[in-house]
LUMFI-392341 format. One record per residue (C-alpha): chain; x, y, z; residue in one letter; residue number from 1. Coordinates in steps of 0.001 Angstrom, whole numbers, plus 500000, padded with zeros to 6 digits. Last residue first. Example, Ala and Ser with C-alpha at 12.3 -4.5 7.8 and 13.67 -1.06 7.14 Angstrom:
residues 2
PT c     c1     c2     c3 r   k
PT A 513670 498940 507140 S   2
PT A 512300 495500 507800 A   1
***
This chain:
residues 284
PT c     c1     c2     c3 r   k
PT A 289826 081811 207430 X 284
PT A 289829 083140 203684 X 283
PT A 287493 080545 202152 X 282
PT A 284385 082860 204367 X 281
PT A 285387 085513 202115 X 280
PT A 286216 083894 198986 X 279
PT A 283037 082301 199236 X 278
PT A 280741 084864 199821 X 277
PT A 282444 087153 197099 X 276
PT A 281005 084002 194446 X 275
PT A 277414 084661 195753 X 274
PT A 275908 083198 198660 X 273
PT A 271884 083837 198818 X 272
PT A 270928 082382 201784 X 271
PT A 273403 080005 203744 X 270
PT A 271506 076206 204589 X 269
PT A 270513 075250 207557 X 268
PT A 268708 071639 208462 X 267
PT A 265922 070742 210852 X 266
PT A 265000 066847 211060 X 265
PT A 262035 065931 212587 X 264
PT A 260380 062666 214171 X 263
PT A 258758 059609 213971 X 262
PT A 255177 061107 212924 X 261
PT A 256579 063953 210597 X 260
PT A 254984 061348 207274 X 259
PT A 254661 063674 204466 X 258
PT A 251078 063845 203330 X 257
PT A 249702 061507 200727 X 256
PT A 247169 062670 198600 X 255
PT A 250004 065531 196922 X 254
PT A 250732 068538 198310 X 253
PT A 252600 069779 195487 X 252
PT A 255038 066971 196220 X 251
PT A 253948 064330 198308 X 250
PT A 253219 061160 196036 X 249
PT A 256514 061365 194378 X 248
PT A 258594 061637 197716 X 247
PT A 260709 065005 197843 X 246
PT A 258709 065975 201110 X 245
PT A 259734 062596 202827 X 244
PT A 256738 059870 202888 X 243
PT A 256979 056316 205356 X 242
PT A 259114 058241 207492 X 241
PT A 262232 056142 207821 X 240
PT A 265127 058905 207008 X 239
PT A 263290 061556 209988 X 238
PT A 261156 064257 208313 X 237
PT A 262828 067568 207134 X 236
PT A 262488 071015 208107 X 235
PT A 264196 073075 206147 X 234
PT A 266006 076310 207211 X 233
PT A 267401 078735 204691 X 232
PT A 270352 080796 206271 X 231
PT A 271604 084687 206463 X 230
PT A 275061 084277 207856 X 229
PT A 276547 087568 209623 X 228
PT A 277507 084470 213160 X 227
PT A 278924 082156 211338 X 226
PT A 282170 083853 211083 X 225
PT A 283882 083409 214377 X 224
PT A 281501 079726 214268 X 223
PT A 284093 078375 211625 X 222
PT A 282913 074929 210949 X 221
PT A 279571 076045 210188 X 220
PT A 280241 079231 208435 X 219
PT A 282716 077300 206306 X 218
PT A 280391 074586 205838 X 217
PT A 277075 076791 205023 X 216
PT A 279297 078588 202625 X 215
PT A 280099 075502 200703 X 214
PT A 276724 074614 200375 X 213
PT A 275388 077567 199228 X 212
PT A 278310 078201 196854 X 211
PT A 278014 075010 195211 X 210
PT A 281819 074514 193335 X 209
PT A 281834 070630 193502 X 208
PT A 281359 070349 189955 X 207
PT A 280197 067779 187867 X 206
PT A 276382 068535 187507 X 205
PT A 276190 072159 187423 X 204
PT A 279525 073397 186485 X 203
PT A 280074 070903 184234 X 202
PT A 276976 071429 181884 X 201
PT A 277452 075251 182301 X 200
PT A 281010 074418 180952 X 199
PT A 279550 072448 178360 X 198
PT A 277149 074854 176716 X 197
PT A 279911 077267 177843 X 196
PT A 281872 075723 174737 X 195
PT A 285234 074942 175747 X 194
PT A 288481 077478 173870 X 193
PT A 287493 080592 176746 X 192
PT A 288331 078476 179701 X 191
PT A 287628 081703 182310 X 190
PT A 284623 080474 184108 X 189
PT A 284623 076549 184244 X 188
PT A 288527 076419 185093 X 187
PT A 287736 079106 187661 X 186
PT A 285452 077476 189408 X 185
PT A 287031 074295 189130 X 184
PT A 289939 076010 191246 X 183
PT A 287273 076851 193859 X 182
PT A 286189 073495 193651 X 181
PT A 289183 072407 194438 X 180
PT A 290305 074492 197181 X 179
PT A 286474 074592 198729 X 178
PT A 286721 070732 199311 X 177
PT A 290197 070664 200769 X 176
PT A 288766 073876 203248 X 175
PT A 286226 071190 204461 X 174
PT A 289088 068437 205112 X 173
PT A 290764 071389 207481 X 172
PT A 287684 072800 209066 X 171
PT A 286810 068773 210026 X 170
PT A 287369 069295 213469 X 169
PT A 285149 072713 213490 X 168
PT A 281998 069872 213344 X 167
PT A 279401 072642 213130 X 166
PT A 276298 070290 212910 X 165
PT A 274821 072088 210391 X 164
PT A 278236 072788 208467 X 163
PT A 279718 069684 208729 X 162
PT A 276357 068053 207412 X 161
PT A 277057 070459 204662 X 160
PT A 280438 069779 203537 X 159
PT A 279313 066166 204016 X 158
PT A 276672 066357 201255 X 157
PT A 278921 067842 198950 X 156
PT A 281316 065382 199386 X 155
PT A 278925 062380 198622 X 154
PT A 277119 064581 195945 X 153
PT A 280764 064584 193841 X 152
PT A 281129 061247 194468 X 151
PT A 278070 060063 193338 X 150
PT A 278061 062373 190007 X 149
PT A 281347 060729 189273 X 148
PT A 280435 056768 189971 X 147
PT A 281653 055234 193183 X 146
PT A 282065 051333 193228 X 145
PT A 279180 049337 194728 X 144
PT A 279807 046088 191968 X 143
PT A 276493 046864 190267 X 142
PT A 277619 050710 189667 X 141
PT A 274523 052739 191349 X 140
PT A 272968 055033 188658 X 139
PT A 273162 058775 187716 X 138
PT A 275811 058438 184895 X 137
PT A 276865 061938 183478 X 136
PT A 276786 062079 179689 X 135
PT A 279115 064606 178240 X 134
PT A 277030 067315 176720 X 133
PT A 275116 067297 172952 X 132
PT A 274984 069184 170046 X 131
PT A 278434 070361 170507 X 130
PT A 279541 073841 168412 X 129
PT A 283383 074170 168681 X 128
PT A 284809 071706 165830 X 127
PT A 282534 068889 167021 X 126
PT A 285248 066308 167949 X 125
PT A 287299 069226 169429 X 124
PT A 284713 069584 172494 X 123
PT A 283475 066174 172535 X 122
PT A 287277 065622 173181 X 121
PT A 287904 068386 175601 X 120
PT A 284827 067846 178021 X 119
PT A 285943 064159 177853 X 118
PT A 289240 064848 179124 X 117
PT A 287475 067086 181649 X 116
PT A 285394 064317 182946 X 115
PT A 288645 061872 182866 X 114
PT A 290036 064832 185690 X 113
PT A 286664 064888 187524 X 112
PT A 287288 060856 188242 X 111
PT A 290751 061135 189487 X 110
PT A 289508 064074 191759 X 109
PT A 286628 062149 193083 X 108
PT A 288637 059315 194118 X 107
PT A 291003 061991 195770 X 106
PT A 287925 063666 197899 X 105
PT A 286258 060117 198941 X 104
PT A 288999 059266 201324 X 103
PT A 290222 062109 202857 X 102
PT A 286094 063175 203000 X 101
PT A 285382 059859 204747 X 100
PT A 288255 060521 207435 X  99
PT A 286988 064128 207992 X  98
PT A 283377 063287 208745 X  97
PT A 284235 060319 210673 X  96
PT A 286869 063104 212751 X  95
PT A 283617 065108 212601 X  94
PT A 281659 063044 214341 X  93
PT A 283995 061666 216953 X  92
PT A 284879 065159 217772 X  91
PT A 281175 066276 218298 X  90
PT A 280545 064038 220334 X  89
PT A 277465 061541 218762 X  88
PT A 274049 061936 218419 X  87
PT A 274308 064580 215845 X  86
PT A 275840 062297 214088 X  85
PT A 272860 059963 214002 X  84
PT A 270366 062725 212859 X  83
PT A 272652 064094 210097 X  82
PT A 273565 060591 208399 X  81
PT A 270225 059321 208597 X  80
PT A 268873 062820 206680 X  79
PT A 271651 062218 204094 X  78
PT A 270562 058398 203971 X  77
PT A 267249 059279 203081 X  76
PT A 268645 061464 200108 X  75
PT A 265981 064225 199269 X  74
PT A 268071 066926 200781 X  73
PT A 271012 066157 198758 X  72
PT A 268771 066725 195654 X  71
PT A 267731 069656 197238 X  70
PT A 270831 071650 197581 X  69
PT A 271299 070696 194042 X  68
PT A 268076 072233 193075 X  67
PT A 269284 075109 195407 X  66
PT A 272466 075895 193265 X  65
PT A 269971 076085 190189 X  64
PT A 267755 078209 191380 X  63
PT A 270698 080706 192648 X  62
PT A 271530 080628 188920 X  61
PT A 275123 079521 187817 X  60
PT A 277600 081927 187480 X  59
PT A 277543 081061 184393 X  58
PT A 273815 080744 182050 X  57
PT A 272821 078078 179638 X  56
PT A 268951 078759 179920 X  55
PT A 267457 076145 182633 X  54
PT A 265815 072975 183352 X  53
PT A 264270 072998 186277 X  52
PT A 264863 069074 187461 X  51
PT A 262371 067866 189192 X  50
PT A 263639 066392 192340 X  49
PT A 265047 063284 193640 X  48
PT A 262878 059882 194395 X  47
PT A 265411 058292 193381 X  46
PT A 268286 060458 191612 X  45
PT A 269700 060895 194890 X  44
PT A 269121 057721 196078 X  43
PT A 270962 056348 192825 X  42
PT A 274505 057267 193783 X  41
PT A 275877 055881 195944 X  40
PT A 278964 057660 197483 X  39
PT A 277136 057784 200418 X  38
PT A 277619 053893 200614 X  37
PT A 280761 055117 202242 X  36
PT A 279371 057786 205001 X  35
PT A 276171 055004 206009 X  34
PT A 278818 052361 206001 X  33
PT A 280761 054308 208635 X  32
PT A 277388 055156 210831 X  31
PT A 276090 051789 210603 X  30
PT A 273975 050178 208464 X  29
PT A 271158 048271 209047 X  28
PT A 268393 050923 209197 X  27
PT A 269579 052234 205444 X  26
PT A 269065 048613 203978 X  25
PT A 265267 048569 205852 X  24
PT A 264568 052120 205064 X  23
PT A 265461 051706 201296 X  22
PT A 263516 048592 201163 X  21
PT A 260095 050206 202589 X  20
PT A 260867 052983 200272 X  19
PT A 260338 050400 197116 X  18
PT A 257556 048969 198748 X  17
PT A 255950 052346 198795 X  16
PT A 256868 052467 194920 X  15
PT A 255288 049123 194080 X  14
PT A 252608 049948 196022 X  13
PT A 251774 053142 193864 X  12
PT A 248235 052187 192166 X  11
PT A 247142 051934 195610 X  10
PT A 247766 055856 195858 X   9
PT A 246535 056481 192387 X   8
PT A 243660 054773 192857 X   7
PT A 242651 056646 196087 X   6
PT A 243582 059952 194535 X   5
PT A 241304 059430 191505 X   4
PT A 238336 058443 194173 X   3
PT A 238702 061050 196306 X   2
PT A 240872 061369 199584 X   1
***
């Protein structure tokens, strides 16, 4: 390591002794508080992943499906979540599965709803031509209570933990997740009178309609039509590895290498789904 890297890494303690805290909280929860805390927020957005930007473009990009893919990815308690599940019987993981996503699902449907209200009145307020989005809060609410963008990467993350650990239990709470954000889908696609700045907005941050992710939990939970799937595979460290992949001082192989010593974590993801994909694999 050379001299700039070796300042830089000592220069980070406070952010190594922010991880150190994560893995501590994460190590005491359990299973259940692991699938309701999932609703927070902030470790998505902390460390996360650079965001790409992006022209104003529906359907969505593939690049910009996978940054969200990503942004689950990066989640330390995503990556506890999948390794202690798939510890358990399969039933008893996906009926935890399935009782967090009847729970979590309608929250996030009151919440979209005001979202769309919103979309309208910024919308109307600037007579067709917005210079600006509806904001999308990417922080934990002080009193633990689900936030939008939490919600939304709560269930999206469970659709695909379902998926890799093929929890065909849950089919029925995975096909709730695919029915409304297939009708979001088409909200975002076809409402001619919003701005697509907005709709693009929507669609990317708001929306549960992810085609990767939603194919990998229909193909999951369905094995009679897992088997055409073309998948990404990741290969993840364990949640308390002192440096994940997405960490700040490992990306672009940064001085500090990510940390594989306690332990991988492989993950599938479908390749390439377009909106056909999910219609198909919907269609069970």
């Amino acid at each position: 390591m050379d001299k700039d890297a070796a300042n830089l890494v000592e220069a980070s303690l406070p952010m190594r002794m922010r991880i150190q805290r994560d893995i501590e909280c994460l190590r005491k929860e359990s299973v259940e508080q692991s699938l309701a805390m999932l609703s927070e927020v902030g470790m998505f957005y902390w460390p996360g992943v650079p965001s790409n930007g992006g022209m104003v473009r529906i359907p969505l990009s593939g690049d910009e499906e996978r940054q969200t893919v990503q942004r689950v990815l990066s989640n330390r308690r995503v990556l506890k979540l999948i390794d202690e599940l798939s510890q358990m019987p399969s039933e008893k993981a996906a009926a935890l599965v399935a009782r967090q996503i009847d729970s979590s699902l309608p929250a996030y449907k009151i919440l979209y709803a005001k979202y769309r209200q919103s979309m309208m009145t910024v919308q109307e307020a600037s007579r067709g031509a917005p210079e600006a989005g509806v904001s999308i809060q990417v922080s934990n609410n002080e009193d633990h209570s689900p936030t939008l963008a939490g919600l939304r990467l709560q269930l999206l993350s469970l659709v695909l933990i379902a998926g890799n650990l093929e929890l065909t239990s849950s089919a029925k709470q995975i096909d709730g997740v695919v029915e409304q954000a297939l009708g979001e889908r088409d909200e975002l696609y076809d409402e001619k009178g919003i701005n697509p700045a907005l709709r693009f907005g929507a669609l990317k941050d708001v929306s549960l309609y992810n085609r990767c992710i939603l194919c990998t939990g229909l193909a999951g939970t369905d094995r009679e039509k897992s088997a055409d799937a073309q998948w990404d595979e990741y290969r993840l460290t364990k949640f308390d590895a002192a440096a994940t992949k997405y960490d700040m001082l490992t990306r672009g192989g940064g001085p500090i290498p990510t940390d594989f010593s306690k332990g991988e974590v492989h993950v599938r993801v479908v390749k390439g789904a377009d909106d056909k994909d999910v219609r198909r694999r919907e269609s069970r």
